[in-house]
N, C-alpha and C positions, 0 to 999 in steps of 0.2 A: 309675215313679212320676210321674203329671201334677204339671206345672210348675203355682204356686200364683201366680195374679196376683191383681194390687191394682188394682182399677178408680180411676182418678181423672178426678172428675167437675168443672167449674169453668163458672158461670155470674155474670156481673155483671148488676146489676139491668139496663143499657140495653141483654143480650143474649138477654132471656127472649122467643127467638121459635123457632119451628119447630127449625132445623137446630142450634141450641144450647140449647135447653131440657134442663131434668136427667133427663125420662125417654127423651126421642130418643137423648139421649148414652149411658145404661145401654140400651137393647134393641140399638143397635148394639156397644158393647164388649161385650158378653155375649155378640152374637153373632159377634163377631173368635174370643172365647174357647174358643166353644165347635166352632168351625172348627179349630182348632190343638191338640183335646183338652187345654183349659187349664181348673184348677180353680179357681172367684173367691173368694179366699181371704178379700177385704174387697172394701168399697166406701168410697171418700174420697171426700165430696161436699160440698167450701163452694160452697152458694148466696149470692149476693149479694154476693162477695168478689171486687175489682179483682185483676190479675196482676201489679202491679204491683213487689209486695213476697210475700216468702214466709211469714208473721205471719199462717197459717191456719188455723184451727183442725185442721179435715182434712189439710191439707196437715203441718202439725205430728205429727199421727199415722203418715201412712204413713214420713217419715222416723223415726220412733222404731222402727217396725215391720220397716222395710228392716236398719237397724242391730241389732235384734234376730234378724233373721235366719228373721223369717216372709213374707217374701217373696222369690220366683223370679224374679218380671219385674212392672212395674208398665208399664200402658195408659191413654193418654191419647186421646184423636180428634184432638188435633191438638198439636203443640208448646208453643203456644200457651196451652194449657189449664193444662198446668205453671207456665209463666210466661212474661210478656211482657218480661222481662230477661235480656241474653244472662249477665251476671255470673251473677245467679240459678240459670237452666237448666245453664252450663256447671257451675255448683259442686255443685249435685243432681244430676248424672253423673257426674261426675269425682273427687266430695270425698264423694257417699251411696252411688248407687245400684255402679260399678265396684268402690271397695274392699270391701264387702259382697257380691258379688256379684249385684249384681241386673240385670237386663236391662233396659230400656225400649223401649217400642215407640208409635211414634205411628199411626198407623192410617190417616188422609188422608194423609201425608207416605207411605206404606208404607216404612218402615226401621225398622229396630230396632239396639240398640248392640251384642246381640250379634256382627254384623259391623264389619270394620273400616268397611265402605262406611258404615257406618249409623254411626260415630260420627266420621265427616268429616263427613258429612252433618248431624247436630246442629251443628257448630259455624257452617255455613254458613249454616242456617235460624234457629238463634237469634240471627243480627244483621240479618234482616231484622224477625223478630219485635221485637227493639229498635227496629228503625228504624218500623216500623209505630205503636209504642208515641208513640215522640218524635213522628212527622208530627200524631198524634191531638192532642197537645201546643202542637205549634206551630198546628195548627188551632185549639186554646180561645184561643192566645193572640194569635192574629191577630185571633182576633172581640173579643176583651179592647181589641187597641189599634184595631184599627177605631171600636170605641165612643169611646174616649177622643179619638182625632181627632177627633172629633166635639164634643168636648167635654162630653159627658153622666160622670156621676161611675161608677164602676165598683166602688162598696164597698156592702156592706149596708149597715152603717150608715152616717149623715149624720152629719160634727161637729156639734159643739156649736156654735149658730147658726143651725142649719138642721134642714128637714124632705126626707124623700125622694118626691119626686111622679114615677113613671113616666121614674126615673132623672134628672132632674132637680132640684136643690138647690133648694126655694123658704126664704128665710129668716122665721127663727122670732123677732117681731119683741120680743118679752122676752129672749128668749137674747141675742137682736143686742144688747142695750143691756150688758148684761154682758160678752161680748168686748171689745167698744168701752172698758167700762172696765176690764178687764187689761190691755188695751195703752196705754190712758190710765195709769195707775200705773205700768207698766213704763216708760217712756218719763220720767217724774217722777221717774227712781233707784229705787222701792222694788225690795225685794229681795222673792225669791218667798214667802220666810215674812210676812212683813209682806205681800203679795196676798192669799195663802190667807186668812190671818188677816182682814182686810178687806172681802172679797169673802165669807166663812163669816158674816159678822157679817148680810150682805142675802140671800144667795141659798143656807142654812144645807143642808148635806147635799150637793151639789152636787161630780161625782167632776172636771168640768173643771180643778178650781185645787187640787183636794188633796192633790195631792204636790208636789217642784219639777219632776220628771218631765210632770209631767201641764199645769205650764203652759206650759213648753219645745216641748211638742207643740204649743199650743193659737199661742202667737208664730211656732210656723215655719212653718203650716200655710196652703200659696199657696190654698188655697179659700176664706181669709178675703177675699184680693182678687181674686176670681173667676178662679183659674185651678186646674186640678188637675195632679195629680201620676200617669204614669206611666211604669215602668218607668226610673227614672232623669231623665226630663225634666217640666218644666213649661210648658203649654201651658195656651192660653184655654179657659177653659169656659165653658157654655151660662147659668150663674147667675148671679146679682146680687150682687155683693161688698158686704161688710158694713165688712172697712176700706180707706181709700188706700193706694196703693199706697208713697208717701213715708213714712206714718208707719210702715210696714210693714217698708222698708228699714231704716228708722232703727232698727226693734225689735231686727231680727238682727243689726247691727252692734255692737249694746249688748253682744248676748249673745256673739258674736265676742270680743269684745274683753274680756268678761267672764272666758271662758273659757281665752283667751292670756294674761291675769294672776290666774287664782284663786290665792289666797294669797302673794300678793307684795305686799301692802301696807306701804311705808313712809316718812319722811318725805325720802324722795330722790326728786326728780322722775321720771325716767326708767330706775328700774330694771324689772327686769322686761317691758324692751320693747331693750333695746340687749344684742347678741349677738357672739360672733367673728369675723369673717370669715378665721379662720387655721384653729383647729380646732373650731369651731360649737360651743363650750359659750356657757351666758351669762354674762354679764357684772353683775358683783357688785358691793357697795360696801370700800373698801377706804381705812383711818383712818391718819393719821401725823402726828406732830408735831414741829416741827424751830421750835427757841427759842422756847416759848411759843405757836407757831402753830400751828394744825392747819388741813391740809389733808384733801381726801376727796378719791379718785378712783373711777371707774368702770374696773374690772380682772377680766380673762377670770377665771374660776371658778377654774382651776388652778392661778394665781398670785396667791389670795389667801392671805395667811398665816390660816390659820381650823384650830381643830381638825378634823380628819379629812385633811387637805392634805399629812401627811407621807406622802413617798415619792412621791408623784404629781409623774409628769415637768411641770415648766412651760411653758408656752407661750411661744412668740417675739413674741409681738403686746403693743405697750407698753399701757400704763393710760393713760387722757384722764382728767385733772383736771374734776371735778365744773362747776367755774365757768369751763370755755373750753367744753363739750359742749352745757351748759343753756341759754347763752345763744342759742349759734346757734340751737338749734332753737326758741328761742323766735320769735326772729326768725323763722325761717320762716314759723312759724305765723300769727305776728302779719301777715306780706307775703298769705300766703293770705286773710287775713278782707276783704283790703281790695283783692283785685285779684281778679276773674275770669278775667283772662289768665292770672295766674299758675297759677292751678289747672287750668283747660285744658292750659296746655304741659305740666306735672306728666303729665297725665291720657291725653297723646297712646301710643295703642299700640304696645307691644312687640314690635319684628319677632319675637324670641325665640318668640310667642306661635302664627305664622302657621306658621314654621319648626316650630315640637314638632306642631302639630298634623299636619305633612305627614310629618314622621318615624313617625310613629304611622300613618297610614293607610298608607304604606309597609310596613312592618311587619305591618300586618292582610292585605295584597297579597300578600307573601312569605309566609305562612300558605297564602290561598288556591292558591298556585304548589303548595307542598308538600305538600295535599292532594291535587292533581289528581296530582300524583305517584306516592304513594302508590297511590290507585287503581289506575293504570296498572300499576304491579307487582303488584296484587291480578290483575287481571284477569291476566296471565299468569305465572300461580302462582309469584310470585314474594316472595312475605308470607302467612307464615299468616295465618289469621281470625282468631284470638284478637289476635296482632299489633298486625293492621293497626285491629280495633277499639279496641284499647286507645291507640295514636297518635292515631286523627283524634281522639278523645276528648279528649284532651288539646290537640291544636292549637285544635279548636272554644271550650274552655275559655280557651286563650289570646286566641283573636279575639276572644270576649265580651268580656274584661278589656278590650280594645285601646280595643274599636267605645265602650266606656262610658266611656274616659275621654278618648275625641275627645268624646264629645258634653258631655262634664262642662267642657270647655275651649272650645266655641263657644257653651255656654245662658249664660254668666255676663252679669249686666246693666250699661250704662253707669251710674251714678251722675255727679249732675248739682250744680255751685255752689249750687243752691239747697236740694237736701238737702242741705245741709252748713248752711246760713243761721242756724239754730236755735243753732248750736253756734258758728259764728263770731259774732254777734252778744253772747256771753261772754265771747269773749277779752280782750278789754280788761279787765275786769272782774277775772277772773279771775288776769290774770298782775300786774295792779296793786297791789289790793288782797282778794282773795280766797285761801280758806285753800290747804294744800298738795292736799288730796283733791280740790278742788275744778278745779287746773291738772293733776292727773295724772289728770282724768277730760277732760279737754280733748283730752291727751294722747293719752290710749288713742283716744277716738273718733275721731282724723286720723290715728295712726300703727299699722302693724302689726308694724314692728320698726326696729333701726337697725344697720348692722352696721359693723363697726370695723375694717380692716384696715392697719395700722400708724395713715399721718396722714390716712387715704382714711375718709369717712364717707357712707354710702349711706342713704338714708330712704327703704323702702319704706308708703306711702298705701295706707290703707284703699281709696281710692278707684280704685286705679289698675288 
């Protein structure tokens, strides 16, 4: 009884030429088949479909067909054609077409899995076929940040503000004035429902400001002050910024700071920004009165008497009284509005900072050691294929994480006495005769935490 194949046919649209077109592909497999007295029991044919993923239509069928058990051996013209992922190929050998019994045969490659040679041989050729895939990859994405060095924008579409001219941002001089005023309001305390609200009343229907979503995008987005955004960094671009760069910092600082206190609103200065330095919970408000008096202290989460607190081991780190905490840092505050020395020496660099970075590239280093490794055992059979793919895979996956967050730790910007100016020029005001909302917004925009470790008190800056 002739063996019953399954022709499969695969062309993506940027392959429709000669030696990969869908009728070159059937008169040569039809004639493999009819060389080896093989009956074409089907034809599998997505046109137009990447190899990327197995979500084929065709491709969908001959695995229902294989596991049904109407097919003998399935023909492809090349590896490739199946799929250009080794997961993919190894699991439609290994996981369809073997337990089934079906054979496969690639026809350029000449092997088939009914030998053993032929199914060492798939696992060899399906990680070039991957690696072929990924080079295609890192070529779109070289020509991606080529462009972006360059500073030209790399999105379809253009924010809001702007128009798209031959990849170049020109701004869109009515949008410009509506920006200008979301960060104008944002910067005047409103919150983003009272923006929408605001901004719905002049510029009605309008998707920039209608959710809080949608204006969070619109505050963080560096192509308002002419720089764009890729691949994790921000870099100059070739357009005209719509806002400064100052009021631009000041925006996400807002939202910073917005966001390291949502819903910790109350009438105690500094809660919500002072932490443990024993066991990193925060640090709470905590009442007591002793003849007539009441005092308030600032007390790690664990050791406060609060319902839900039973049974929870407490903490070693004592409670700082409300009115010895307040004051100092008011002081601080107050010494910063009025010295620029003082804020520079604040501000001066954290070896800590030089150090993590060189740990980290160490580590990216030691990666690359143990790839090269790796190989070297490949090459003398000393790591299966499947193996040694699934490792480097994962070391590469480690490098990315590494290589992203050295660069996430050398792009950060200096901040400068004079963005701050705005906010110092309040403090007087504010800590004299101004209400409490008003000195815990003071607060937030100079502090980003304070940490408590017995009588040891640390003030980490927004700025620093």
């Amino acid at each position: 009884m002739k063996k019953r194949a399954g022709l499969y046919i695969r062309v993506s649209t940027e392959e429709q030429v000669d030696n990969y077109s869908i009728p070159e592909q059937k008169r040569r497999l039809e004639a493999y088949c009819q060389s080896h007295d093989w009956a074409v029991a089907e034809e599998y044919i997505d046109g137009g479909f990447s190899g990327a993923k197995l979500d084929r239509p065709a491709m969908q069928k001959m695995i229902a067909d294989s596991k049904a058990g109407n097919l003998d051996v399935v023909v492809s013209i090349k590896l490739d054609r199946l799929s250009r992922s080794q997961k993919d190929t190894l699991h439609l050998i290994e996981d369809i077409f073997l337990p089934y019994h079906v054979d496969y045969v690639s026809v350029n490659e000449s092997f088939d899995t009914g030998t053993s040679f032929g199914r060492a041989m798939v696992g060899i050729l399906s990680v070039f076929a991957q690696l072929e895939r990924e080079q295609i990859l890192e070529r779109m994405h070289s020509g991606m940040e080529a462009r972006a060095k360059t500073g030209l924008y790399h999105g379809s579409k253009p924010p809001y503000g702007y128009t798209l001219e031959k990849g170049i941002l020109k701004i869109d001089p009515t949008e410009a004035v509506a920006v200008r005023k979301v960060f104008d309001l944002w910067l005047k305390g409103y919150s983003y429902n009272k923006i929408s609200e605001i901004m719905e009343e002049t510029y009605h229907g309008e998707k920039a400001w209608m959710h809080p979503s949608a204006i969070n995008q619109l505050l963080t987005n560096p192509a308002y002050i002419g720089k764009i955004r890729f691949a994790g960094n921000v870099i100059d671009g070739q357009h005209e910024a719509i806002i400064d760069e100052i009021s631009f910092k000041k925006a996400n600082l807002r939202l910073e700071t917005r966001a390291a206190n949502r819903g910790r609103q109350t009438t105690y200065l500094l809660t919500g920004v002072v932490w443990c330095g024993n066991c990193g919970s925060r640090y709470g408000i905590n009442l007591s009165t002793c003849k007539g008096i009441r005092y308030t202290y600032y007390t790690c989460s664990p050791n406060r008497r609060k319902k839900g607190n039973e049974g929870i081991r407490c903490c070693g780190n004592k409670p700082i009284p409300t009115k010895k905490l307040d004051p100092l840092i008011i002081e601080k505050i107050k010494r910063l509005a009025i010295s620029k020395d003082f804020f520079e020496e604040i501000q001066k660099p954290d070896a800590s900072l030089s150090d993590a970075i060189a740990s980290l590239e160490s580590a990216a280093a030691e990666i690359d050691k143990r790839i090269g490794k790796l190989m070297e055992l490949y090459s003398m059979d000393g790591i299966p294929t499947d193996t040694l793919s699934q490792q480097i895979n994962t070391l590469y996956a480690q490098k990315k994480d590494l290589e992203s967050q050295i660069s996430e730790k050398q792009s950060g910007f200096k901040q400068t006495y004079e963005d701050y100016k705005e906010v110092f020029d309040k403090v007087d005001y504010a800590f004299e005769s101004g209400t409490i909302e008003e000195q815990k917004s003071i607060v937030r925009s100079l502090i980003k935490r304070i940490d408590i470790l017995n009588q040891e008190i640390t003030i980490t800056w927004n700025f620093q």
